[in-house]
N, C-alpha and C positions, 0 to 999 in steps of 0.2 A: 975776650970779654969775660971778666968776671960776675957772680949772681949771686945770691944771698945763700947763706949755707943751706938753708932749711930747703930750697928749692931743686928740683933735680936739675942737671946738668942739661940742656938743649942739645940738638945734635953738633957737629961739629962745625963751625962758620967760618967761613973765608975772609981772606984779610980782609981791611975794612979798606977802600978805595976811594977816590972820588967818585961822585956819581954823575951818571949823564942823566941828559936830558931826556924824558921821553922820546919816540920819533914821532913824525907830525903823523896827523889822523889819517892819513893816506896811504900811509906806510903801515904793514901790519906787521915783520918779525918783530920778534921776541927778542930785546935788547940785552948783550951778555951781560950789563951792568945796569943796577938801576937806583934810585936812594930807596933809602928805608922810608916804610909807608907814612905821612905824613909830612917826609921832609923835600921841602923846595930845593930846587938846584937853582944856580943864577940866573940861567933862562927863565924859569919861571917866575922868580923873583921881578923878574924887567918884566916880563909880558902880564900884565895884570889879565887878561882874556884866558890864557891859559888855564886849564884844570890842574887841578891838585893830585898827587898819588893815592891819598886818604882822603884829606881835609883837614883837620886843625888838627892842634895841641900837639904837645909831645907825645910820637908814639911810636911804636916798638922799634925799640935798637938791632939792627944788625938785619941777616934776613936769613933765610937757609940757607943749608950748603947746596952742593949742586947733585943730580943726580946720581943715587948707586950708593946715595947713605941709610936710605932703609926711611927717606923720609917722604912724603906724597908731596905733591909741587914745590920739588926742590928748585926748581925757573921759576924765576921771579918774572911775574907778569904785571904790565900797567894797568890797571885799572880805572877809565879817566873819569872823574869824580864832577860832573854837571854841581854848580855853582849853588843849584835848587837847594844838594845837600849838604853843605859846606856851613859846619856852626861855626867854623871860626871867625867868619865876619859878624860881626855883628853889634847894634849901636851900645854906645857908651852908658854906661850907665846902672842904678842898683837892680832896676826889675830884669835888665835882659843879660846881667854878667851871669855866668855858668856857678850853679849852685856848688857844686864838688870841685874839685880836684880833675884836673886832664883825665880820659881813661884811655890808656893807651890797652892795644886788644890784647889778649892774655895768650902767650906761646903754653904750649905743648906740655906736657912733665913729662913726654916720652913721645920718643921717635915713631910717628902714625905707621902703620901698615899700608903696603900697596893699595890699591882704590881697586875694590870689588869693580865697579863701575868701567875701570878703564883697562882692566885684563881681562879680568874672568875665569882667570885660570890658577891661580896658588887658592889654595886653601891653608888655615890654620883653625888651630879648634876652637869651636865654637864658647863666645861667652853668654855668662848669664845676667841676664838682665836683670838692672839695679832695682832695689824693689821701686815700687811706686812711691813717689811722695804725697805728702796727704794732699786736699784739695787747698788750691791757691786762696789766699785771703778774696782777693776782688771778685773769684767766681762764690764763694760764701756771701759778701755783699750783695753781689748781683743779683741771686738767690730772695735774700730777705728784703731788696728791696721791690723785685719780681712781685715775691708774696706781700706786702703793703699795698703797691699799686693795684694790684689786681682785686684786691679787698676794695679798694677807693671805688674802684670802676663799678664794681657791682653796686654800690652802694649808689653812685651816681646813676648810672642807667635806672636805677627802681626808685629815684628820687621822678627820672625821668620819664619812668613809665606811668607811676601813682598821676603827677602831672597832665600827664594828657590823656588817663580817663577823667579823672574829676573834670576835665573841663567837657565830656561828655563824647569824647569818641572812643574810636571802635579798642578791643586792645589785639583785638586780630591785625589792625591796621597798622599799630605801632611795632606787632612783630615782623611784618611784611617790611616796613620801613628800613626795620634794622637790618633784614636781609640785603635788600637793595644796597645798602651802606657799606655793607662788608665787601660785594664784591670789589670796590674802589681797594676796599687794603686788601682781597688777596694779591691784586695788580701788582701794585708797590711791594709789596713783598716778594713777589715770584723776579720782578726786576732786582729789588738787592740781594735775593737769594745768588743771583745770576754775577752780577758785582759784587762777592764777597766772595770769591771763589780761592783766589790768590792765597790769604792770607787768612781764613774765615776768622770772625769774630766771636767769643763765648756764648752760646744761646742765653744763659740768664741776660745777660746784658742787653744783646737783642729783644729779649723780650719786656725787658724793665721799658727800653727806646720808645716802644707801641704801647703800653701801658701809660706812661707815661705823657704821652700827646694823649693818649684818650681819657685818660682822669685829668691825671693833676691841670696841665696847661687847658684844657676842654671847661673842664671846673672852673674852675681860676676866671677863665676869658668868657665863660657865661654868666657868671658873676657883675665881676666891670663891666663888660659892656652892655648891661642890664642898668646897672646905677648910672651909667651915663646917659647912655639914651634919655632913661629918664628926669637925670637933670637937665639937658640940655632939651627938652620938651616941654617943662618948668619952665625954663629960662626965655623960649624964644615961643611955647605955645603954638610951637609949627611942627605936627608930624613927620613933613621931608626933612626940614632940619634936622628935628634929632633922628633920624632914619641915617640921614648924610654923616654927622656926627660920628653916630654910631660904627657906622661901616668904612667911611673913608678916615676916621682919625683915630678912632678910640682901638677897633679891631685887629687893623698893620703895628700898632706901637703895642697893645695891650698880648694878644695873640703871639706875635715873636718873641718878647719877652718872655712869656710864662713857656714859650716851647728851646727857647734858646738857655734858660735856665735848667731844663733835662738835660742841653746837651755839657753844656759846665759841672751837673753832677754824676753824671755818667763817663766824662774824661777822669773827675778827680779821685770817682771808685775805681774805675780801672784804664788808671796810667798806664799799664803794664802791658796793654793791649790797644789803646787809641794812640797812634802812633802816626797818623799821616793825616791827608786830606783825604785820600779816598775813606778811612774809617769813620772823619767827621763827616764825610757825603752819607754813609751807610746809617749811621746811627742819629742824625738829623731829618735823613728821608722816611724812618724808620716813626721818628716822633711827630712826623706831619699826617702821616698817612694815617698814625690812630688819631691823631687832632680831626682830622676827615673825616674819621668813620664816625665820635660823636656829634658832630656837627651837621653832617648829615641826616643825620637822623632826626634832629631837630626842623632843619630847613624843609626835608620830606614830608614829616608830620606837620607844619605849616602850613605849605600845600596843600596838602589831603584834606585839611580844614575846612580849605576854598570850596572843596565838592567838585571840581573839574576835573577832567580825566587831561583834557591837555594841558593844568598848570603845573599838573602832577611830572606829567610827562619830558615838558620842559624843565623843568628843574631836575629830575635824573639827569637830563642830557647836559644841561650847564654843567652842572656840580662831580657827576659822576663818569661821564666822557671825554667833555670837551677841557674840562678843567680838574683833573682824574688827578695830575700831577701836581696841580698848586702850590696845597700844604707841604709838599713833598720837597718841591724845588725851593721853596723858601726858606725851609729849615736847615737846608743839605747846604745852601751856601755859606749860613754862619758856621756848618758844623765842618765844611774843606778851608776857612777861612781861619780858625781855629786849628785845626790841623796841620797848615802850612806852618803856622806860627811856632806851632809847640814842635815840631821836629826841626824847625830852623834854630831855637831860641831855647828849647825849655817849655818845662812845665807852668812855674810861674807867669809869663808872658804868653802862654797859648789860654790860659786861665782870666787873664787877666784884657785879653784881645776882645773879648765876648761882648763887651759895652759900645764897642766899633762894629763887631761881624757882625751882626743881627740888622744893622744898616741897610745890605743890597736886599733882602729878604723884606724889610717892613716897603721898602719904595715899591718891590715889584708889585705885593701883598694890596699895596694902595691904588697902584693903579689898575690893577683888577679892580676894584670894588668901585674905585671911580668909572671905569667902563661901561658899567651896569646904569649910574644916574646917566652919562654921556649921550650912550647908544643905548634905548631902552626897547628900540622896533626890531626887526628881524634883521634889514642891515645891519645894525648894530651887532646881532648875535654874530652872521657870519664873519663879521671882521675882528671879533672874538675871536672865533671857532681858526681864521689863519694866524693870530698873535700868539694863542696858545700853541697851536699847532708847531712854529716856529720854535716858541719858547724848549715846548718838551724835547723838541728833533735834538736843539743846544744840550739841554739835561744831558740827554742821551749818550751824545758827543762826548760832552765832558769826564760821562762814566766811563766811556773805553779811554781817554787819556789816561784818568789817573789807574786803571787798574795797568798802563803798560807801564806808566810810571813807577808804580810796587815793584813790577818785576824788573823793572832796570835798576831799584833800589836794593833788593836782595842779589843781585846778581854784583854789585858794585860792593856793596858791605860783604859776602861771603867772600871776594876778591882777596881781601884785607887775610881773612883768616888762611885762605890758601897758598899766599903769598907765605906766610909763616909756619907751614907744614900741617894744617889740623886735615886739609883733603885736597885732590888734587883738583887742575883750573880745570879737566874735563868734569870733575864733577860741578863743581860749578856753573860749566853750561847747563849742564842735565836740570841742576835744581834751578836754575837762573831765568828760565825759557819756558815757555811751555811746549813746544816742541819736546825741548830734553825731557822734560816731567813726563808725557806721551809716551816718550821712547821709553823713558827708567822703568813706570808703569808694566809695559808690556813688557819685558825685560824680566823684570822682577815676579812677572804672573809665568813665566816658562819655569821656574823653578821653585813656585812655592813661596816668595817670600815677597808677594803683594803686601799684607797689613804691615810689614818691616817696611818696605819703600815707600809706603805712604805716610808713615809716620817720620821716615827721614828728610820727606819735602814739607814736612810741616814745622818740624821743627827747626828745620834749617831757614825758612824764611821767619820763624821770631825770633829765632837768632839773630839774623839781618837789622827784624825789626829793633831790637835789644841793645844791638849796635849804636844803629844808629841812634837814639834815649839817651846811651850814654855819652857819645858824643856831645850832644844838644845841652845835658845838665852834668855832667863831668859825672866823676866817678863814685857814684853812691853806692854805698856799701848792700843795699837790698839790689840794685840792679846788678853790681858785681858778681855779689852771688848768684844771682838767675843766670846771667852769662856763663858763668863756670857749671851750673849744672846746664845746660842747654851744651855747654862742648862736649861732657862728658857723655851725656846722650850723644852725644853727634858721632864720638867716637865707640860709642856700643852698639848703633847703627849700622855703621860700615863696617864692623868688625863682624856682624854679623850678616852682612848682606857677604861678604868674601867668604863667609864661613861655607856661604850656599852656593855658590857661585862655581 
């Protein structure tokens, strides 16, 4: 195989052969032949059910040599590639064709060293770490736009506080309110703290997410649904009406909108890092739960209006117990719904899914709010109190699928690069699993180089994540380059985990 001069020489490869078939899933060695990542044998060609080696496009020719060249997973392993992450299907057309060029995964410029990991025992001398690169564009974004919203927020709550003295209560009571309100978002928060563990997400971003539901979409939807109510109380001269209006049409359409719009500008600042469905679950749950905390505050201060100690009462427990999760679940579905999109399809089409995703979120969003005119007596509350109850168990559900799903995604994508020499398949379990991470962890704390092994399983799964990006939108020249510098990290990593070792 020849290579471009500029490029250094790969290790040495074996004739090029026909390739076989994987073996079926039942069977587990390790196949002396296999094809190159991405490409079909005729078995798989006929069986359309079957999984891919890679997944689409043209990708890297040839594979490593075999053991005892100096190169780390010189055995080539199958890695079977679930359909979920496969961009190469996908509909015809201008918005869903792949933006770049194929990106086939980038080999080596030099033959890796043994895997600290899977011996333990050679040392070579230690390198030195590259210096830092400055900070990423989208974590400077996230940053300023962190600082906007959180200007808006304050601005909005003392819009909201002036409001409810003038109308002549307490402001002790409006701070007690806000208390009450927060504890809902530390909830949600302590849950996607727990669900973001994998892969974690950039704090500015996370925090623009909650900023965001509690200003801008908060704002925005107390606004409209203010103007409507009161046209529609103009119009029909019936308080339940526009009450009904209000809550069951104006709220679900108006409300997901203004929060499904954070999560469209929060993917398009940072591409780089919304990469799945679990990230749109994190970062939609993220903007409901502040959507919540202003909202409740409102609804609490309303009550407290009443003078009743139990209207009070009841409405913490609707809004801040029973229905804790609402804003939460509703946003998270436009935001994994969107996410499946953009790692199947691209960026444009997970961008452009958003006028559809916010769909299952407004009907749930409704029929809450319908429940309330429905069931207005205490039956009515408890058969709330099991619908939600059922709803959040699902949430919940949902959130350990997709965080096992990351890790079947990094462990499938890092596959690709082991297959081609950058680390060996045992390290691949380690970073693939959490098990392996557990084990590397304690592993790497017996000898001092905990903060190296943590930063090796971190950057190894946006590696993964980066991978897979490219896949989805072909080979751009900013993702290429992140890729290239995330291997070269990857290989100063293990260079230095061996050094210790």
């Amino acid at each position: 195989m020849t290579h471009p001069p500029s490029a250094p020489q790969p290790p040495q490869q074996p004739p090029q052969r026909r390739p076989l078939q994987p073996p079926p899933r039942e069977q587990q060695p390790v196949p002396r032949e296999q094809p190159a990542p991405g490409q079909r044998t005729g078995g798989q060609q006929q069986a359309g059910g079957q999984q891919q080696a890679t997944g689409q496009g043209p990708a890297p020719q040839g594979r490593p040599g075999a053991q005892g060249h100096g190169q780390p997973g010189g055995q080539y392993v199958h890695y079977e590639l679930p359909r979920l992450y496969d961009t190469s299907s996908r509909p015809a057309g201008p918005l869903t064709r792949a933006r770049f060029a194929p990106a086939p995964a980038q080999r080596p410029q030099q033959a890796q060293p043994d895997s600290a990991w899977a011996s333990q025992t050679r040392r070579i001398q230690e390198v030195q770490q590259q210096p830092k690169a400055g900070m990423p564009l989208p974590i400077v974004l996230g940053w300023i736009l962190a600082v906007l919203l959180g200007l808006g927020l304050l601005v909005l709550l003392t819009l909201l506080f002036l409001l409810y003295v003038l109308e002549g209560s307490s402001p002790g009571a409006w701070v007690l309110e806000a208390v009450l309100a927060s504890f809902s978002l530390v909830v949600i928060i302590g849950v996607i703290v727990l669900a973001d563990r994998w892969d974690p997400q950039p704090i500015p971003l996370l925090i623009s997410a909650v900023l965001w539901g509690a200003a801008a979409a908060a704002g925005t939807a107390y606004v409209v649904n203010s103007v409507v109510s009161i046209l529609a109380y103009q119009v029909t001269g019936d308080e339940g009406a526009a009450s009904f209006v209000g809550a069951v049409i104006s709220a679900p359409f108006t409300e997901e909108s203004a929060k499904g719009l954070g999560l469209v500008v929060l993917f398009l600042v940072g591409r780089r890092y919304f990469n799945g469905p679990l990230d749109g679950l994190v970062y939609g749950a993220l903007i409901g739960g502040g959507f919540a905390f202003t909202e409740n505050i409102t609804y609490y201060g309303s009550a407290w209006d009443h003078g009743a100690v139990t209207t009070v009462a009841s409405t913490v427990v609707i809004r801040g117990v029973i229905g804790i999760f609402g804003h939460a679940i509703y946003t998270s579905l436009t935001g994994v719904i969107m996410g499946l999109v953009a790692r199947k399809w691209g960026t444009v089409p997970g961008a452009l899914v958003f006028f559809v995703a916010t769909w299952p979120g407004m009907f749930l969003h409704c029929m809450w709010n319908l429940s309330s005119f429905l069931f207005p007596d205490l039956e009515g509350l408890i058969i709330m109190l099991l619908l939600e109850f059922v709803l959040s168990a699902l949430w919940l559900g949902l959130i350990a699928v997709l965080v096992w799903d990351e890790s079947r995604l990094t462990r499938v994508r890092l596959g690709e690069y082991a297959n081609l020499g950058w680390l060996t398949h045992e390290e691949v379990t380690m970073l693939g699993t959490w098990k392996g991470r557990r084990e590397g962890r304690s592993w790497a704390r017996t000898m001092g180089a905990l903060p190296v092994m943590k930063r090796f399983i971190r950057e190894s799964a946006e590696l993964a994540a980066t991978r897979q990006r490219l896949l989805a939108d072909g080979a751009s020249p900013k993702a290429t380059a992140h890729e290239r510098q995330l291997l070269d990290r990857l290989t100063v990593n293990r260079r230095e985990l061996l050094s210790r070792a």
